[in-house]
N, C-alpha and C positions, 0 to 999 in steps of 0.2 A: 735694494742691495742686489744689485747683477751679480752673475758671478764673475767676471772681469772685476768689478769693484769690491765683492766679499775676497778673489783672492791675491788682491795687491793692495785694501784699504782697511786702517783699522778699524771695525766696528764703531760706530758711534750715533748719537741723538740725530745726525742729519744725514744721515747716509743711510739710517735701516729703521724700519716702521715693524712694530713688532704687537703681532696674535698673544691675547691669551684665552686658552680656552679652559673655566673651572675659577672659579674666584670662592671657594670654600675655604675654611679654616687656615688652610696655608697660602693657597692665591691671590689672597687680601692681602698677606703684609707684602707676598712675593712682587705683586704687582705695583703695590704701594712705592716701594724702593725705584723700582723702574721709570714712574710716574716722575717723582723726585728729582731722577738724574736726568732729564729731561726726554726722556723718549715720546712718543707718539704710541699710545697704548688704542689697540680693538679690542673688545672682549664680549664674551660670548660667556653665559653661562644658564642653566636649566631655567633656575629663578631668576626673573629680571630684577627686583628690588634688592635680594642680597648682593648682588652690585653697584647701588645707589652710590654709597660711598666714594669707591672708583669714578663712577659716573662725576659725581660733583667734584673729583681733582681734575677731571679736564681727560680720561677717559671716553672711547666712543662706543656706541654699544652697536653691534652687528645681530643680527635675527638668527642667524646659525655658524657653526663651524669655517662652511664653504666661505661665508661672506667674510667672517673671521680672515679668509687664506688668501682672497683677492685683494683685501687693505693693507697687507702685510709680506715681510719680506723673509721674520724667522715667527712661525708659530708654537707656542708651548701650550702642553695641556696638561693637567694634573687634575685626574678626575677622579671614580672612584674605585670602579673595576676593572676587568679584563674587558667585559662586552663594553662600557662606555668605550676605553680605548679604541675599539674594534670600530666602533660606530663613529665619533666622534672623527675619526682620521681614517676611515679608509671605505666609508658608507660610497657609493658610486656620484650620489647627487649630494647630499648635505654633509659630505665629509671633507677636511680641512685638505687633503692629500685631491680633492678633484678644484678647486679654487686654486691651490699653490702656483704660480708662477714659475717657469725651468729656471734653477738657480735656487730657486726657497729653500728654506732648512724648516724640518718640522722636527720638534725636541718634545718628545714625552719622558713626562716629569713624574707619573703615576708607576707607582710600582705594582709590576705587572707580568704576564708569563714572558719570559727571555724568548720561547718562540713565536710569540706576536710582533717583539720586536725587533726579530729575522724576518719576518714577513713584512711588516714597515716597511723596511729597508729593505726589499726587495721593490717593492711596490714606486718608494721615491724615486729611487734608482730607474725605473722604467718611464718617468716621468722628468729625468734630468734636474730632479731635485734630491735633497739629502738628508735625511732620517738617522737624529740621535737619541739612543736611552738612555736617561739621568734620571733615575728614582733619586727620591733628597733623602738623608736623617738628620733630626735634631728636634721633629715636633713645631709645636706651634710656636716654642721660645726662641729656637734657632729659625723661623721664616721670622718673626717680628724683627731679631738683631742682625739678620743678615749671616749668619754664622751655620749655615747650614751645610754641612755633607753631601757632596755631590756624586754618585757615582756614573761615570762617563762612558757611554760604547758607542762607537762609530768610528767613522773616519776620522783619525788620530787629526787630520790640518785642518776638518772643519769644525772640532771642536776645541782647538787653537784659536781659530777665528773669532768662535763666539766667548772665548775669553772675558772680553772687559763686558759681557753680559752678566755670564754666571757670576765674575764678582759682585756682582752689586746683589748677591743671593748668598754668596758664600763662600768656600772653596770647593773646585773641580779638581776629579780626580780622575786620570781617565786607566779605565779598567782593561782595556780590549776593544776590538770588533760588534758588529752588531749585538746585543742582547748580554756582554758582557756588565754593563751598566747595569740591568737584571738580576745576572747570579752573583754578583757583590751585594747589593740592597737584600737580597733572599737571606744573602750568609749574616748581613747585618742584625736580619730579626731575628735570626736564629741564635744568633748573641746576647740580643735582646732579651727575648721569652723568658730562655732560663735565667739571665740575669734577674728580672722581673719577680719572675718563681723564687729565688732565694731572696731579694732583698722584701718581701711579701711575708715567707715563713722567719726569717728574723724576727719582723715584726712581732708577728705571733707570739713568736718564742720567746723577746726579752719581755712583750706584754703577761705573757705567763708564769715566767720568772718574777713578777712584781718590778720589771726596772720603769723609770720614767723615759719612757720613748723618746723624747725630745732632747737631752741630756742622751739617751743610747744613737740616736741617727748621727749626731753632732763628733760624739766620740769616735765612731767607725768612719764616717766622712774622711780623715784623713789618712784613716789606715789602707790596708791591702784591699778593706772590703767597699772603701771609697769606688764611686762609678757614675757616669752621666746618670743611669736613671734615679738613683740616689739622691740628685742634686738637683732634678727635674721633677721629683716628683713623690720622694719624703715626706717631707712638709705637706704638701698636698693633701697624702692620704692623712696624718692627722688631724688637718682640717676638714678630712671629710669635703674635698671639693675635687669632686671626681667629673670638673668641666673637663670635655673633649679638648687635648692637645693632638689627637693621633686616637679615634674611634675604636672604641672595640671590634664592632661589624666590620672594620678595615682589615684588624690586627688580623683575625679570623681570615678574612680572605687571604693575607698575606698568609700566613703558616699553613695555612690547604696549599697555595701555591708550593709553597717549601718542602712538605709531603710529596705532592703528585713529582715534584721532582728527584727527591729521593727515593722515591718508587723506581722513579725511571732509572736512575743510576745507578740502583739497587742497596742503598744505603742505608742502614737501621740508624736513626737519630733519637734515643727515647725520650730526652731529654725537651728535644722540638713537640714527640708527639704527647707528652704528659702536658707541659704549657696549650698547645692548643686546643687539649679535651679542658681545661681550666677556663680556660676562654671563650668555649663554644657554651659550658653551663653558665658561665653570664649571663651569654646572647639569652641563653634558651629561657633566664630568667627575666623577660623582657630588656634587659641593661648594655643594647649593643652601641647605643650611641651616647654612650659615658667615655669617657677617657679610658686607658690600658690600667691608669694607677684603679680602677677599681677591681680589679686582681682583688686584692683586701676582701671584699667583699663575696667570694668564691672559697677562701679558705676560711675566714670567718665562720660563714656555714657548715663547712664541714668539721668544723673543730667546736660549734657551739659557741664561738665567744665573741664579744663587740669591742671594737676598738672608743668605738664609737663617747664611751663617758668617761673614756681612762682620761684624768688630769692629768697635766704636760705641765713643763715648766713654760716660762717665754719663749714662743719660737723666735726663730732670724726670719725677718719677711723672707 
């Protein structure tokens, strides 16, 4: 994808060879869709076998980043931290931003500090290439169905361009300029958290109340108190299957992020900082690589009680 040809041709399977770097819990399905729609997929990730799958649709596997950005024309990564991003994309020798080709687009997908990815886009920019922030939400349900929240920052016509990509991910929304894509996904988990925090103490409370939890989730579903995590992740915690959609140890690092930035801006958020001290006594209870729905399991303890043997009526898969 020259940039003569990204900016007079629509994106498509034979005109753009596309990086991914990160094939974890959400890269799998992300990448799986791309594979699908016929592109030419590189990919790069820490483990080589948790890419096998990829590897057997017809994926090519690259030894690092850099080699990732010399086969390809728009690079995506969605890794797990700040330093991975750091490393991953702006390392001098094995990072994707020293491979890239003048014209590449590098798209971090990892939600991450908003001035990292000021600094990206400083950096592509110096290199006649172009740097956008799209943190995703919707979990591991929205990468499998494609239905994923996009938050968008950069250059408003090269993330036009890459258009008929992110659909096949989900919907794009573009926020802003550099790092914009950032404090949208920030303010997102900060909606998140305490949403988390109250549909968590419900639980408690109609459990304590004697109601049957499954018959109570079912009824509020439709009301005021209805909500994606609700609906993602309910049912879940009564099943006690607190498999990773969206990592604790991640959530964690998100909401530090969300803090350090309201430090900076001088904002009291209590609400953000009660959720994250909830979250970090997970981690701290070895539990950081469960799902977010195990929340349950932090107030549990502190309240003495288990959800764990209360009888439910039939859930809805």
């Amino acid at each position: 994808m020259s940039t003569t040809t990204a900016a007079t041709d629509s994106i498509n399977p034979t005109n753009t060879r596309i990086g991914w770097i990160g094939t974890g819990v959400m890269g799998q399905s992300m990448c799986t869709h791309l594979i699908k729609a016929g592109y030419t997929l590189t990919i790069f990730t820490r483990t080589q076998s948790k890419s096998q799958p990829l590897l057997n649709m017809g994926a090519t596997w690259a030894p690092s980043p850099h080699s990732v950005a010399t086969q390809s024309d728009v690079v995506f990564s969605i890794v797990g931290y700040p330093s991975d991003v750091r490393h991953v994309i702006l390392h001098p020798s094995s990072g994707a931003l020293s491979g890239l080709n003048p014209g590449g687009v590098v798209v971090d997908m990892t939600t991450s500090d908003p001035s990292l990815a000021v600094e990206i886009a400083g950096a592509a920019k110096a290199k006649s290439c172009s740097a956008v922030d799209a943190p995703v939400s919707g979990g591991d349900r929205g990468a499998r169905n494609a239905t994923l929240s996009i938050f968008a920052g950069g250059d408003k016509a090269v993330i036009s361009r890459l258009q008929p990509i992110f659909a096949l991910l989900g919907k794009v929304n573009y926020m802003g300029g550099p790092g914009k894509g950032q404090f949208a996904k920030l303010a997102n988990q900060i909606t998140i958290a305490s949403t988390m925090v109250g549909l968590i103490e419900g639980l408690i409370y109609a459990h304590k109340a004697g109601l049957d939890l499954s018959l109570y989730l079912d009824a509020i579903s439709t009301g005021a108190a209805g909500s994606k995590s609700l609906d993602l992740y309910g049912n879940r915690i009564l099943k006690r299957d607190f498999a990773a959609g969206f990592y604790v140890n991640h959530f964690v690092k998100d909401l530090g992020i969300c803090l350090r930035e309201c430090q900076n801006m001088g904002l009291a958020l209590p609400g953000l900082a009660l959720a994250q001290q909830l979250y970090v006594s997970i981690k701290a209870h070895g539990e950081g690589d469960l799902g977010t729905q195990a929340l349950i399991l932090a107030l549990e303890r502190l309240n003495n009680v288990s959800l764990e043997s209360v009888p439910t009526s039939v859930q809805k898969p």
